[in-house]
Each structure stands twice: as structure tokens, then as C-alpha cells.
N, C-alpha and C positions, 0 to 999 in steps of 0.2 A: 292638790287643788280640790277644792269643795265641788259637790253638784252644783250649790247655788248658783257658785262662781262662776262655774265655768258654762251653765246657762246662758249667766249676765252676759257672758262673753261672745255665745253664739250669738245674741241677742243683738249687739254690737256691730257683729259683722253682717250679720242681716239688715239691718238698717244703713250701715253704710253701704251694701250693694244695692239696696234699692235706691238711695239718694243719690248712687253713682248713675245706676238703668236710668233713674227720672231724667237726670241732667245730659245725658246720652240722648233719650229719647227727647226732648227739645232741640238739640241741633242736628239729629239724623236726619229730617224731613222723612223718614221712612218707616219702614217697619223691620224689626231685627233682621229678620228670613233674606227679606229684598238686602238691606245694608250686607249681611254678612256674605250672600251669594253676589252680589257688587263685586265684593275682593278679592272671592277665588276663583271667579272667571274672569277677571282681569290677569289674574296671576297664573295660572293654570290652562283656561280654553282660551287662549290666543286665536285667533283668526279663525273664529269656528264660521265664519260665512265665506273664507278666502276661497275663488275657486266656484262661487257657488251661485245660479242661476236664483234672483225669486223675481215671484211676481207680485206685485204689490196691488188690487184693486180696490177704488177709493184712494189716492192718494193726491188728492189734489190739493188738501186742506186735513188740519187736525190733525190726529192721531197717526193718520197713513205717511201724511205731510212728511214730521219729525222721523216716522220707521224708514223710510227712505234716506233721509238725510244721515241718519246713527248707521243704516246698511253702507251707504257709501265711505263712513269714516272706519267703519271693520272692516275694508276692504273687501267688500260682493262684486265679483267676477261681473254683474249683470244685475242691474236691477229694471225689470219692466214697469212701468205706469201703467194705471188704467184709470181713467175717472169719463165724466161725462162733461167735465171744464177743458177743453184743450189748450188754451192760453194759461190756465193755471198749470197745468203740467210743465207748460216750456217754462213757467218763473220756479218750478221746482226741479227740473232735469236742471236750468241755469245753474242755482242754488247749489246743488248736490255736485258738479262739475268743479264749482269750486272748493268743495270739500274736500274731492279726492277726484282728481282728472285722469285716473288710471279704471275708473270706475263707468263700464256703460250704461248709461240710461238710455231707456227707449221707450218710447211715448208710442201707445198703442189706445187710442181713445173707443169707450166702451160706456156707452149709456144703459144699468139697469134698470133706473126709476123706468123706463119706456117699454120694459121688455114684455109688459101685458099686452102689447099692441104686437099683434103674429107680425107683422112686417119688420117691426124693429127687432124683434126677439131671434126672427130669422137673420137679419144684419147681423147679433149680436153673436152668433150661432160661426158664422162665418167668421166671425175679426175670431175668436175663441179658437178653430179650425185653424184655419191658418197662419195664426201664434205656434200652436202648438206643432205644425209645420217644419215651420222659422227654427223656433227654438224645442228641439225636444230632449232637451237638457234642464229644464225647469226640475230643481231640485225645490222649493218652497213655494205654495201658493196663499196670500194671507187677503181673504176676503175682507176688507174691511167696509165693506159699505154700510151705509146710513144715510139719516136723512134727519132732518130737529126740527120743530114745532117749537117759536118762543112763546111762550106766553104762560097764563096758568093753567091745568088741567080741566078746570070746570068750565073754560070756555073751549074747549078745543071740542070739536065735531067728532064724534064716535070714528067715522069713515076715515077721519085720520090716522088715527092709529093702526088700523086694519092696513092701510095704505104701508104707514112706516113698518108693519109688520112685516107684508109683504117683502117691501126692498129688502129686508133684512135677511129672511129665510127662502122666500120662493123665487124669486125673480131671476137668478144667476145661476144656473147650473153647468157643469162643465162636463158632458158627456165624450171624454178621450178615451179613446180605443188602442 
């Protein structure tokens, strides 16, 4: 076989793996890493939360919402709520109960947006205490707090974001001993 040829040929097969990646990459909705680690901890880390205490704060809606609901179909020994909605909690402890009824959920209601105000922070300080109490088995603690601002950024007030800053990083801290 010629160099030419067999160029042409590498050539060949480089282009059909990329028209294969392309055509992959339209119906994975993903990205390789995420798709490929999909299937070997499916296949492989079975039950890696079975047995396993988290706490989940923020979970009232979003992000926290769904990581609760996915904790209770890997079967989590326990998963704690915390948010600062208590009615949303009980429609997501509902929710998740019937995902997997083998699975605790426990609604421990915990406002950070308030926690600049020393009375509430002291409240907060308290419910944080004696959770940890309760349960001092908490293997995973997954801060997920937030807070969202609709609109578009040239209208929003400086003090907002300083505000959504806050919640984000300062406001929650977990001083256990």
C-alpha cells in the first residue's frame, strides 16, 4: 500500500469518527465525561449513598429540589431538608416518599436570607445545634443556597447582588464541634 493511500485512508476514518462524535454529540444532551461517567457508575458504584445520612440545604425548589428526589431513588438512608419554605418542604418530603418509602426525609426548616439579623442567626445557630445533636451521623452536607433576581442586570440595584452574595457565602456557617 502507497503512503498516499494509506493517508487517504487514515483520512477516511477520521472523518467518519467525527460524523460519528457529531451525531453522538446531538443526542447525548451531554458532555462526553458526564455521558461516559453516567455508565460506569451505574454499572460499577451501585448504592454509593445507601446507608448514608445528607443534608440537603436549600431544598425547597430547583437544584436542591431534584438532588433530593435522585438521593431518594439511590436509596439515602436519610435525607435532611432545610430551606426557609416549610410547605414547600412537606410537597417535596411528599414527593420523594413516593419515590422511595424506605427513604427518611426530615424537614428541619432553616432561614439563611435572615441570618444578618443576630436573633435569627441565633435561631439559626440553634436548629444547626441540635440537628447535629439528632443526627450525628450526617455523612454529606450540600449547601445549596440561593437566591435569583429576574430581570436584566442594568436594572438591578448594586445592593442586590451584595445581598445574593451574601446568602451565598456568608450567611450559613456550621460551627460543629
Amino acid at each position: 500500500m502507497s503512503q498516499q493511500h494509506k493517508m487517504r485512508s487514515e483520512q477516511g476514518l477520521f472523518i467518519l469518527f467525527a460524523a460519528v462524535f457529531l451525531v453522538v454529540s446531538y443526542f447525548i444532551d451531554a458532555d462526553y465525561i458526564t455521558y461516559v461517567s453516567h455508565f460506569i457508575r451505574k454499572k460499577y458504584i451501585k448504592n454509593s449513598f445507601q446507608n448514608k445520612t445528607i443534608w440537603v440545604i436549600g431544598a425547597s425548589s430547583g437544584i436542591g429540589e431534584y438532588l433530593v428526589y435522585e438521593l431518594a431513588k439511590e436509596n439515602a438512608q436519610r435525607v435532611i431538608i432545610s430551606s426557609r419554605r416549610e410547605e414547600e418542604l412537606e410537597r417535596v418530603k411528599k414527593a420523594s416518599n413516593a419515590l422511595n418509602s424506605k427513604c427518611e426525609v426530615v424537614i428541619r426548616p432553616l432561614d439563611a436570607l435572615k441570618s444578618a439579623n443576630e436573633a435569627t442567626a441565633n435561631v439559626n445557630h440553634e436548629i444547626v445545634q441540635r440537628l447535629f445533636q439528632d443526627y450525628d451521623d450526617i455523612d454529606i452536607i450540600v449547601l445549596n443556597l440561593g437566591s435569583s433576581q429576574r430581570g436584566l442586570a442594568m436594572d438591578t440595584e448594586l445592593s442586590l447582588y451584595s445581598a445574593i452574595f451574601e446568602v451565598m457565602l456568608i450567611h450559613i456557617t456550621l460551627d460543629y464541634k
